[in-house]
C-alpha positions as CSV (number, residue, x, y, z in Angstrom):
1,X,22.8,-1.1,2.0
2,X,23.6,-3.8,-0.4
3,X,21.5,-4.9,-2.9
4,X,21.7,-8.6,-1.8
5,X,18.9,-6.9,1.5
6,X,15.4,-6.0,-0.2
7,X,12.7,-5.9,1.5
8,X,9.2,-6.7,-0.8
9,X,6.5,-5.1,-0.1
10,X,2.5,-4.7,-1.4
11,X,-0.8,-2.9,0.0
12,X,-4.8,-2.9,-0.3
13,X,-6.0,0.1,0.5
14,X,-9.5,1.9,0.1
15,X,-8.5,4.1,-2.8
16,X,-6.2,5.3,-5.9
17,X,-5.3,8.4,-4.7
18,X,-2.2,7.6,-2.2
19,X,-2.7,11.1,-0.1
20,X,-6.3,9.8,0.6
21,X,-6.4,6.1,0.7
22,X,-6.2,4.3,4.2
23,X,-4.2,1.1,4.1
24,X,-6.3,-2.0,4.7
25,X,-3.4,-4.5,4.6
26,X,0.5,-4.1,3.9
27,X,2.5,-7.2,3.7
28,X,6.7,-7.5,3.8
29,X,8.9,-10.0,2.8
30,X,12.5,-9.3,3.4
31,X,15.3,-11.7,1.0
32,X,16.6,-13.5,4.5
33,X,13.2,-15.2,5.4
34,X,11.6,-11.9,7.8
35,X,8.1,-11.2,7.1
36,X,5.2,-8.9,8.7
37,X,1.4,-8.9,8.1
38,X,0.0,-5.6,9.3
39,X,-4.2,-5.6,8.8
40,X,-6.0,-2.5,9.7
41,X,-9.2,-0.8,10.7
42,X,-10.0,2.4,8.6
43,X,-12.0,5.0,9.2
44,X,-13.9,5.3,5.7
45,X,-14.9,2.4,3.7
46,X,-14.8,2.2,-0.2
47,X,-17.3,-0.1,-1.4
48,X,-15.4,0.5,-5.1
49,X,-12.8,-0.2,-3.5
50,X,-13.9,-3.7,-2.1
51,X,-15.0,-4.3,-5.3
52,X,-11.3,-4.6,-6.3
53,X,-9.5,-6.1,-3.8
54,X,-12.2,-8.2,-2.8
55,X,-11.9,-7.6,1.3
56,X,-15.2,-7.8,3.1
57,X,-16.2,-5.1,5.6
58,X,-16.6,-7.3,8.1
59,X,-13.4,-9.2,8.0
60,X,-11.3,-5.5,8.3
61,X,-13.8,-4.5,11.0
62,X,-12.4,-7.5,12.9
63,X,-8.8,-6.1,12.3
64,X,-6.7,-4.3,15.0
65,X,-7.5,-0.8,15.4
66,X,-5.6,1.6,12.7
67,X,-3.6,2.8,15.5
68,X,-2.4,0.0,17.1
69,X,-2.1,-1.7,13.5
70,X,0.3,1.0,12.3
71,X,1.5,1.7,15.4
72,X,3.2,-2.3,15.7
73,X,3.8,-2.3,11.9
74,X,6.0,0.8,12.5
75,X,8.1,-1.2,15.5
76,X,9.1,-4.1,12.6
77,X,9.6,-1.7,9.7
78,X,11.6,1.6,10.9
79,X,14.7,-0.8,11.7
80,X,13.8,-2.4,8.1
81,X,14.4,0.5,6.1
82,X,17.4,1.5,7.1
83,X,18.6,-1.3,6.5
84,X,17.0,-3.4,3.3
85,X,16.4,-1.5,0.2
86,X,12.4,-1.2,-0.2
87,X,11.1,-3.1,-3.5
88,X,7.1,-2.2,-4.5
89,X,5.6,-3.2,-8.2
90,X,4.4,0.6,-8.3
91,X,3.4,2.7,-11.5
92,X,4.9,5.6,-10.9
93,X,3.1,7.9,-13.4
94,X,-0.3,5.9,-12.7
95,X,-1.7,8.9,-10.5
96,X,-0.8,12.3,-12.6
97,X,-4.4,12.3,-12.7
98,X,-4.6,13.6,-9.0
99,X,-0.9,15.4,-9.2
100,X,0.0,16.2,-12.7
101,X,3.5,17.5,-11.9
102,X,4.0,14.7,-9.4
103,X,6.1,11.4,-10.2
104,X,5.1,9.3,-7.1
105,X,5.5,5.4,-6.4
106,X,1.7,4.9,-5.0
107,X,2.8,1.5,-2.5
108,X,5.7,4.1,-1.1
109,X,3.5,7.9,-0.8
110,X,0.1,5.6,0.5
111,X,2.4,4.0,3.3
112,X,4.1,6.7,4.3
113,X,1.4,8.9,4.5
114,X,-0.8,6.4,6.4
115,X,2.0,6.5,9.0
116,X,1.8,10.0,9.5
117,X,-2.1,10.2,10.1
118,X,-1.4,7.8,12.8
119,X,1.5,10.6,14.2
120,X,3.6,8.1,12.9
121,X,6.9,9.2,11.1
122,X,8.8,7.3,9.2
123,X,12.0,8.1,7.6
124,X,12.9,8.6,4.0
125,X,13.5,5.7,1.8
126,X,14.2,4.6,-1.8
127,X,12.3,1.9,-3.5
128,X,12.7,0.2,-6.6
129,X,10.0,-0.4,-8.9
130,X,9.4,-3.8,-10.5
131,X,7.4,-2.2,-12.8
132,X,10.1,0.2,-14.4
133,X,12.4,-2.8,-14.6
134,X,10.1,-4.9,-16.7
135,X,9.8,-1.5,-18.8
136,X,13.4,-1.2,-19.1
137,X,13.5,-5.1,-20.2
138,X,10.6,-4.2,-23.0
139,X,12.6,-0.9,-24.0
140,X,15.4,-3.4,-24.6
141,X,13.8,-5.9,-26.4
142,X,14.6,-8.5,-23.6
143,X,10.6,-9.3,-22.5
144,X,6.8,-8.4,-23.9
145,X,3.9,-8.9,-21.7
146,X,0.7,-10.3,-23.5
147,X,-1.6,-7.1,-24.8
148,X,-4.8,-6.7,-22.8
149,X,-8.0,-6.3,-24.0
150,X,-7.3,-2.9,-25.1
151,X,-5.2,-4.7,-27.9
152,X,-2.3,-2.7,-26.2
153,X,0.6,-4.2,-23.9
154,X,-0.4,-4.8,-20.4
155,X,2.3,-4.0,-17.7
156,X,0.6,-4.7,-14.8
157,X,1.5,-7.0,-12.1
158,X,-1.2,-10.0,-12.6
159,X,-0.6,-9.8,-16.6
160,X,3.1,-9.6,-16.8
161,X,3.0,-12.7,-14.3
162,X,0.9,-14.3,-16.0
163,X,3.0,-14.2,-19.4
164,X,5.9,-15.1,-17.7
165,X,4.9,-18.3,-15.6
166,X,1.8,-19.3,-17.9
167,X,-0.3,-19.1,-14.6
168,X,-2.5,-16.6,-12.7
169,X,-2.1,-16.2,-8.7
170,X,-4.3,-15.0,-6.2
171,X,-3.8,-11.6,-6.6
172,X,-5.4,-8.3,-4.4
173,X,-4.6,-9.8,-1.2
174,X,-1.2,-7.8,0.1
175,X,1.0,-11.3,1.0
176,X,-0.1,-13.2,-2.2
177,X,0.7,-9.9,-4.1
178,X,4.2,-9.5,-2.4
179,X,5.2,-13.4,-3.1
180,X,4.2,-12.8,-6.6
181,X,6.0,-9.4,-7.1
182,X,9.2,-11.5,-5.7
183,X,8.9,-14.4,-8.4
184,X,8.8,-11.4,-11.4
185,X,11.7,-9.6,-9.5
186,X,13.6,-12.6,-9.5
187,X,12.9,-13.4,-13.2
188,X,13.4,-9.4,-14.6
189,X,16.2,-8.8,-12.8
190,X,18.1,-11.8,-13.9
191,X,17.0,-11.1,-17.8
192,X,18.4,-7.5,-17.4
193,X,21.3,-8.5,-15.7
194,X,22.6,-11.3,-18.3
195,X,21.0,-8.9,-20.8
196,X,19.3,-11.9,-22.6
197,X,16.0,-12.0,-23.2
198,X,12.8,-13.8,-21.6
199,X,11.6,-16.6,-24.9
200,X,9.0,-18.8,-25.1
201,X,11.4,-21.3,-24.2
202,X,12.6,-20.0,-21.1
203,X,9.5,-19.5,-20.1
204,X,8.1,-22.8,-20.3
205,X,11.1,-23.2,-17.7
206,X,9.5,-20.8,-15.4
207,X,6.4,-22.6,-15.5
């Protein structure tokens, strides 16, 4: 697989914990133009989670059925992974809380094991993390996000593209997510490539 073939990828689902949470909507955007929606049914709703993502229950009860949703998702993506490399925005220490000796990408472990509740098995696959790459630009000195309102930095997707492109997006909905996650990709991976870091300046040229 060369690293010229990624396929980017983001979910909504009903929860935090990855081995519980039902996938609500997964989008995929592959670097030669190939794209799937999958929406799904789920079998227990989250009004906290709703809160977040900002779904109605009646809009995902209108949604294919989870098995037929994962089920036709599955027919796109299992000739997908073997041949793009997967690309997520994933935290992969954000869920110690549930697994404390667990180092887990949520977007990968939530997918795969929503596949397998619907008898669904999909192979193993790597993913790269957007979020450890703008880490490793910050370890290097190359790009800051703006602090949050904690007063510390903020890594997370929406505020990271935010200090990069000077705009928000509308985020928590999986395809707006993905395109996002592709337009930080595209702007981290070139800084740590060329090793030069992200000014003001270059980001006004973002913008």
């Amino acid at each position: 697989m060369a690293l010229n073939k990624l396929c980017f990828f983001d979910l909504e689902t009903t929860g935090t914990d990855p081995y519980r949470a039902e996938v609500i909507e997964a989008y995929f955007k592959t670097t030669d133009g190939l794209e799937y929606l999958m929406q799904s049914q789920v079998d227990v709703w989250s009004d906290e989670a709703e809160a977040i993502h900002k779904i109605p229950k009646y809009e995902v009860e209108r949604y294919p059925s989870k098995l037929k949703a994962h089920n036709d998702c599955a027919n796109w993506l299992l000739p997908i992974v073997d041949e793009y490399v997967m690309v997520c925005y994933a935290n992969p220490t954000s869920h110690r809380n549930f697994y404390p000796n667990s180092w887990i990408y949520f977007d990968k472990a939530c997918l795969i094991n929503s596949m397998l509740e619907c008898d669904i098995d999909i192979p193993f696959f790597h993913v790269i993390s957007v979020y450890d790459m703008v880490k490793e630009a910050h370890l290097r000195g190359l790009f800051t996000p703006n602090k949050g309102k904690n007063g510390r930095i903020n890594f997370g997707q929406e505020n990271v593209y935010k200090t990069l492109f000077g705009r928000e997006y509308k985020s928590h909905r999986a395809k707006g997510d993905t395109e996002a996650l592709i337009e930080i990709y595209d702007a981290i991976s070139k800084c740590l490539y060329m090793n030069s870091p992200i000014t003001k300046k270059d980001q006004q040229t973002l913008i």
